[in-house]
N, C-alpha and C positions, 0 to 999 in steps of 0.2 A: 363507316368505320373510321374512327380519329387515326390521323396519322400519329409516328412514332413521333417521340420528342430528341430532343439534343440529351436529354437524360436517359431514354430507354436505352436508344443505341448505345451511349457510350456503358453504360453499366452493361450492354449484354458484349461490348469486345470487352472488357474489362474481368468478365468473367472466364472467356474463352484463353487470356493470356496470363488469367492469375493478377490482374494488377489493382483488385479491390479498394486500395488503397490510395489512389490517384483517380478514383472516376470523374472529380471534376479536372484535372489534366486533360485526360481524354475526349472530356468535355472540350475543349477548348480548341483541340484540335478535329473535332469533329465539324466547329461551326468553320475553323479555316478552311478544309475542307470544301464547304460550301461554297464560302467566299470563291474558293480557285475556279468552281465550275460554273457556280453563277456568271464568273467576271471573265467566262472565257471563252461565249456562246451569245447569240443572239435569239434567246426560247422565247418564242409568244406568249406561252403565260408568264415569263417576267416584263413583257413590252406594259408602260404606264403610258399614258396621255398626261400633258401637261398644258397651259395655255396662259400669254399673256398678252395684255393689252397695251399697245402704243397709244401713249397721250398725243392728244394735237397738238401743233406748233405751238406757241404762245407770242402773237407781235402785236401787242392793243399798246397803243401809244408809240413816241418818240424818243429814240437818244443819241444822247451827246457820250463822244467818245474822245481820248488823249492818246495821241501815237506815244508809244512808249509807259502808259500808265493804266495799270489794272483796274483800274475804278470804271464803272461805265455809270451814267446818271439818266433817268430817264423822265418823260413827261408822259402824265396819266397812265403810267405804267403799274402793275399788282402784281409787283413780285413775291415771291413768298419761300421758303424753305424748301420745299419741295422740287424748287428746281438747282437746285445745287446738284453739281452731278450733271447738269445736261450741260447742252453746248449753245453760244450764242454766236452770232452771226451779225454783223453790220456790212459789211463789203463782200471778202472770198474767201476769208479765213474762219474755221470754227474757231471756238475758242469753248474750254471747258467753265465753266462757274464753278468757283471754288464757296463763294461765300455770299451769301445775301445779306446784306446790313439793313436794307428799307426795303418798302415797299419801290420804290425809288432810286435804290442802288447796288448795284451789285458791285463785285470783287473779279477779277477772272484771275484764272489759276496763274495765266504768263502774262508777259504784256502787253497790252494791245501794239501790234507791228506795221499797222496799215495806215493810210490815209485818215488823220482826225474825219468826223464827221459831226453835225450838229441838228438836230432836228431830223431825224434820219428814221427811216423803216430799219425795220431789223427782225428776226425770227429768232427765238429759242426751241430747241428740240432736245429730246434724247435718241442719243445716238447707239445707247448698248443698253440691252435689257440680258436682264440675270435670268435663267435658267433655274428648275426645281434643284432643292439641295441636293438630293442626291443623280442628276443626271451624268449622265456621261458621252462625249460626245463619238456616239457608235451609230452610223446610220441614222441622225437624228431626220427626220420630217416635218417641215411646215409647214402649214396653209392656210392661209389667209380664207378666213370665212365668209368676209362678204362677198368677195368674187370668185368662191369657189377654187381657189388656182392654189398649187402648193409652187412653193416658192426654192429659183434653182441655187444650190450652194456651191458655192465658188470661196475659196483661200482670199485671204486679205490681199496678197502679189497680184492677184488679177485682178478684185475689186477696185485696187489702187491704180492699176493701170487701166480699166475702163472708166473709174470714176473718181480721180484724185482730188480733186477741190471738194467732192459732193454734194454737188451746187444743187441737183432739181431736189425740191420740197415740192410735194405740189400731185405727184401721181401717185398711185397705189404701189405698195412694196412689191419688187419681183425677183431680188437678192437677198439670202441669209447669209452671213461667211461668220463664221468662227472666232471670236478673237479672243484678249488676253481676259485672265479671269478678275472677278472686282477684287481689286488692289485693297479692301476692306475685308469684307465678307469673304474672301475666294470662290465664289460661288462662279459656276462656269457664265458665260457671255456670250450674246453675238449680235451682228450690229446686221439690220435689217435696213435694206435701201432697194429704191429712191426712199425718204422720209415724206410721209404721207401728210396730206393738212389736214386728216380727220383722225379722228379715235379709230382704233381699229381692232380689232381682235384677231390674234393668232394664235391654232390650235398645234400643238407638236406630239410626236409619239420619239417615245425613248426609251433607251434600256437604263435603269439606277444602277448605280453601286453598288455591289451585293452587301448586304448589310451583315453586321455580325448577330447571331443567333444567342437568344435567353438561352438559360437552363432549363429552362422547360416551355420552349419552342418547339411548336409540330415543325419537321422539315417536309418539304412540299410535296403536292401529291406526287407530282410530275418525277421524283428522285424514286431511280431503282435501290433500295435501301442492301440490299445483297451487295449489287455492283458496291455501291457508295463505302461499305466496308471497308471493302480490300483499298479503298486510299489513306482509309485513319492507319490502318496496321501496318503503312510508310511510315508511319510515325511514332507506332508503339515499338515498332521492332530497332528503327534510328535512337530510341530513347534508352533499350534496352542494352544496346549495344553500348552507349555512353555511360551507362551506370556500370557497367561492368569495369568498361576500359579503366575507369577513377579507381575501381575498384582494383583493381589488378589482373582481372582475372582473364586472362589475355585469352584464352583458347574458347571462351564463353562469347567474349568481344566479338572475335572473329563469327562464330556461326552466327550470331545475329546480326553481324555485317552483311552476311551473303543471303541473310534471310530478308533484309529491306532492300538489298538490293535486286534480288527476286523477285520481292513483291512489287518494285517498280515497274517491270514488264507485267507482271499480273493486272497492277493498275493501268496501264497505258489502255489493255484490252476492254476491259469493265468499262474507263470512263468514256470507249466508245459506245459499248452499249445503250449506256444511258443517254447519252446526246441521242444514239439510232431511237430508242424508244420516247425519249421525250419530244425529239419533233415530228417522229409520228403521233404521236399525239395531241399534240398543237395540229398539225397539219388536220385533225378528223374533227376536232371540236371546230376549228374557221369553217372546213363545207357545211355541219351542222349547222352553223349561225347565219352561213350564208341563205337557207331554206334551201325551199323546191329549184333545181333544177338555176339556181342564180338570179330568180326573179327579180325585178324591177321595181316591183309593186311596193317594198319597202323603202324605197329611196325618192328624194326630193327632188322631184321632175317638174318644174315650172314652163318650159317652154319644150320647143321640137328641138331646138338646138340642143339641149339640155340632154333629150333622147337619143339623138346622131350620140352625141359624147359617149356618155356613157354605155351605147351599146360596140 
């Protein structure tokens, strides 16, 4: 059976209040609504997976660098566009790339502050990778796929105090920490360390954004559609009350003020139901998916160790 739409609901409180003539208003506050309770919970049927991959270092060839000057030049070097955006390294300081002019020369964001070098090793990396557009950083999980291991998160204040220069390149990542979101894009961020010298792939689980709802969006199965009512009619009766008030109609005002205000303890109770019955319900579909009895038999068991672990 198709679930109801943002349109059924609002046309049947619309009927119940007499307000025919505003159903898409009511519309509108039916996907906020949503929003509040989506953005207010951590439901397994709203958990997405998400995954991105860390490019490897890039240090093929030699450069030449000027204390004090943003240029860096390099020999047999293939720089390319792509790495703008990451961070370069000759000594102990990163430094961001702002700009790729050649194959041959880059630009860095500040200026180089360290010791000239000439004919020098050096490694490029990225150091923050962007996150799906709509994630949010709520419980997020990572794990590194080829070694199996999710990775522990720690605030930038610690990361910095265990690893201020963020010298090793070279081991597999076993840090996620959170940082500021891309200064472009806004898209959320987080800088994964050590930075690894191979390609690597990491898979994440996250809760989104709740998103705002079409007019004729089914609302999800998991929404008690009764409960979910009594929170639009905070808002027909708050609207009801304003129309009056302009109006004059002072003693109208008032009972629809006591009437939203009512319905906010009505709602307080309702939007616990729903949270009580939707994560029982996430809760019964996980043992469904898990099979018989938690068995093993579907999971990628390559050695005994592998076995010890996971059991």
């Amino acid at each position: 059976m198709p679930s109801d739409t943002v349109e059924t609901v609002a046309r049947h409180i619309a009927a119940l209040v007499d307000m025919s003539d505003n159903v898409r208003l009511i519309g509108d506050w039916v996907s906020r609504r949503y929003q509040e309770l989506a953005g207010s919970t951590q439901l397994r049927a709203l958990r997405k997976n998400g995954e991105l991959v860390i490019p490897a270092p890039y240090s093929t060839g030699t450069v030449t660098t000027t204390r004090g000057n943003a240029v860096v030049t390099g020999v047999s070097t293939v720089w390319d566009s792509s790495m703008v955006g990451r961070y370069f390294r000759a000594g102990v300081t990163w430094y961001k790339i702002a700009q790729v002019q050649s194959a041959t020369v880059i630009e860095l964001e500040g200026q180089y502050a360290e010791i000239a070098v000439a004919a020098n090793a050096y490694k490029i990396v990225q150091r923050f990778h962007s996150l799906a557009v709509d994630a949010r950083f709520t419980d997020v999980t990572f794990t590194h796929m080829r070694i199996r291991r999710t990775l522990e998160p720690v605030n930038q204040t610690i990361l910095d105090k265990m690893a201020p220069d963020r010298h090793t390149v070279g081991a597999w990542p076993l840090y996620v920490s959170e940082s500021e979101s891309h200064p472009e894009t806004g898209l959320p961020r987080v800088e994964i360390y050590p930075y690894s010298d191979l390609v690597e792939e990491i898979h994440y689980l996250y809760w989104p954004r709740p998103k705002v709802l079409d007019w004729d969006e089914p609302l999800p199965h998991w929404l008690d559609l009764e409960a979910f009512r009594e929170g639009v009619l905070i808002d027909v009766y708050r609207y009801k009350a304003a129309k009056a008030a302009d109006a004059l109609q002072l003693e109208i005002a008032a009972y629809w003020r006591n009437e939203y205000r009512a319905q906010m303890t009505t709602w307080k109770e309702a939007r616990g139901r729903i949270f009580a019955a939707a994560l029982s319900n996430d809760d019964q579909q996980f043992v469904m998916q898990r099979g018989h009895q938690g068995a093993l038999s579907d999971l990628d068991i390559s050695t005994a160790r592998d076995y010890v672990w996971l059991r």
